[in-house]
C-alpha positions as CSV (number, residue, x, y, z in Angstrom):
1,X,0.0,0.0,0.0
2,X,1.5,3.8,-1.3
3,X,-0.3,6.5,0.9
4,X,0.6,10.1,0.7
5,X,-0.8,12.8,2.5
6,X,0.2,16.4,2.6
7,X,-0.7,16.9,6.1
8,X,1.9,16.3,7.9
9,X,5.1,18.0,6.5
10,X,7.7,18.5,8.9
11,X,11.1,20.8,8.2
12,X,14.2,21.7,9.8
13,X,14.5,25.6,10.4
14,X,16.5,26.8,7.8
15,X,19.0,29.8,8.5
16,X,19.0,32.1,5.4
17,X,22.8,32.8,4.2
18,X,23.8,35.9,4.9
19,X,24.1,37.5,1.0
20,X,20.5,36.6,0.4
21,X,19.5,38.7,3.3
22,X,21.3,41.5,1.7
23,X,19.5,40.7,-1.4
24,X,16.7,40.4,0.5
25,X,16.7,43.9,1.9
26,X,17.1,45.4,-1.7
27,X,14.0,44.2,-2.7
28,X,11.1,47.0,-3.5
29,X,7.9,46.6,-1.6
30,X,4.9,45.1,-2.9
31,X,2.5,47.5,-5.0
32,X,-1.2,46.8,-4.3
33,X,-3.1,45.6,-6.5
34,X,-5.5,47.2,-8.7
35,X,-8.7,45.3,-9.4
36,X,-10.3,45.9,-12.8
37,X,-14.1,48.1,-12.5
38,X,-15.3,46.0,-15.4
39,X,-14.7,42.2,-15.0
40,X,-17.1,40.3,-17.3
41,X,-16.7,36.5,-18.1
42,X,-15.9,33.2,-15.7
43,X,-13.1,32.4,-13.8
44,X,-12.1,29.5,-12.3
45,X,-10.0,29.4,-9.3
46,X,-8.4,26.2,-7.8
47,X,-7.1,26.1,-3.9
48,X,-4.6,23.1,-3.6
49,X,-4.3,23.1,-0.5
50,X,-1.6,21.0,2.2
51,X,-4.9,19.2,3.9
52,X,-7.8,20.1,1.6
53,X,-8.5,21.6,-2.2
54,X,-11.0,23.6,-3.6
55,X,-12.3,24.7,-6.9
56,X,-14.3,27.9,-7.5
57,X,-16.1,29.8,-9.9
58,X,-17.0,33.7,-10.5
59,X,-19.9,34.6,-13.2
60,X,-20.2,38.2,-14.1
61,X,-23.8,36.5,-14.8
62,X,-24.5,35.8,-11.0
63,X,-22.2,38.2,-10.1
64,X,-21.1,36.1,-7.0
65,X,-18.7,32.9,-6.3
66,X,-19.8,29.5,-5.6
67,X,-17.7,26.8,-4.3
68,X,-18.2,23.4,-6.6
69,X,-19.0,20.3,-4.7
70,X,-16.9,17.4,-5.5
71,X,-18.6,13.9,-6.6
72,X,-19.5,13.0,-3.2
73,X,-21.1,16.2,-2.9
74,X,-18.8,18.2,-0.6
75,X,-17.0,21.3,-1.0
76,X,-13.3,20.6,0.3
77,X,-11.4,17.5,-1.2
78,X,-8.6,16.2,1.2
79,X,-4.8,16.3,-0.3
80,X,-4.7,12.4,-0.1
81,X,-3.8,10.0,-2.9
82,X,-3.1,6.1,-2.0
83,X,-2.1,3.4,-4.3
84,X,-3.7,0.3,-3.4
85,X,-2.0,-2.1,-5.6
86,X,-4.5,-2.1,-8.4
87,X,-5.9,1.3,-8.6
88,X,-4.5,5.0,-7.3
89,X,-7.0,6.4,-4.9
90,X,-7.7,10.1,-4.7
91,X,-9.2,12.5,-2.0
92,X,-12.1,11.1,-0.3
93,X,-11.8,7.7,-1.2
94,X,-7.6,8.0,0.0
95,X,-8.5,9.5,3.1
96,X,-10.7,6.6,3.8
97,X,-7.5,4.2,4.2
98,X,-6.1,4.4,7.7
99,X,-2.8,5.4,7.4
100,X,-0.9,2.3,9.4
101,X,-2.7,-0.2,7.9
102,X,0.9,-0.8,5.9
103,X,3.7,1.4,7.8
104,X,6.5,-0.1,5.6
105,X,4.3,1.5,2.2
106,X,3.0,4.6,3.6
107,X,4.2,7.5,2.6
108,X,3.3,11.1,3.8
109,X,4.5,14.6,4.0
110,X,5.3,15.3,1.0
């Protein structure tokens, strides 16, 4: 059994070197942002999150955004994927699979 999950990633502090803190500090600072008046059209927007995704959409025509449900009719996806020796597993269906069921082929934290 292959299992990854991208909820537990774990890292070392890392100590920045000291000539990119001096490249660092000659950076300019960010400009705001200027949203358009006038946006017409659809977008699509897609969260991949470290423990769950999302997908979204914006129509000028409802002039709102709405949140897609998945297949199982929910709204946020966990990051999950297994590989169960005959199929890869994805999301929902992943996180159903305890994740000791085989230690030796888990993997997570990616």
């Amino acid at each position: 059994m292959f299992r990854g999950c991208f909820t537990k990633k774990i890292q070392p502090e890392k100590k920045m070197k000291p000539d990119k803190i001096e490249s660092c500090k000659r950076l300019e600072p960010p400009q705001p942002y200027r949203f358009s008046e006038t946006v017409r059209g659809t977008a699509v927007g897609i969260d991949i999150g470290t423990t769950y995704s999302h997908v979204a959409v914006w129509s000028d025509k409802h002039n709102r955004v709405e949140i897609i449900p998945n297949k199982q009719g929910n709204k946020s996806t966990p990051a999950c994927f297994a590989w169960d020796g005959t199929q890869l597993l994805v999301g929902e269906a992943a996180g159903k699979i305890p994740i000791m069921t085989d230690s030796a082929n888990n993997v997570f934290g990616i």
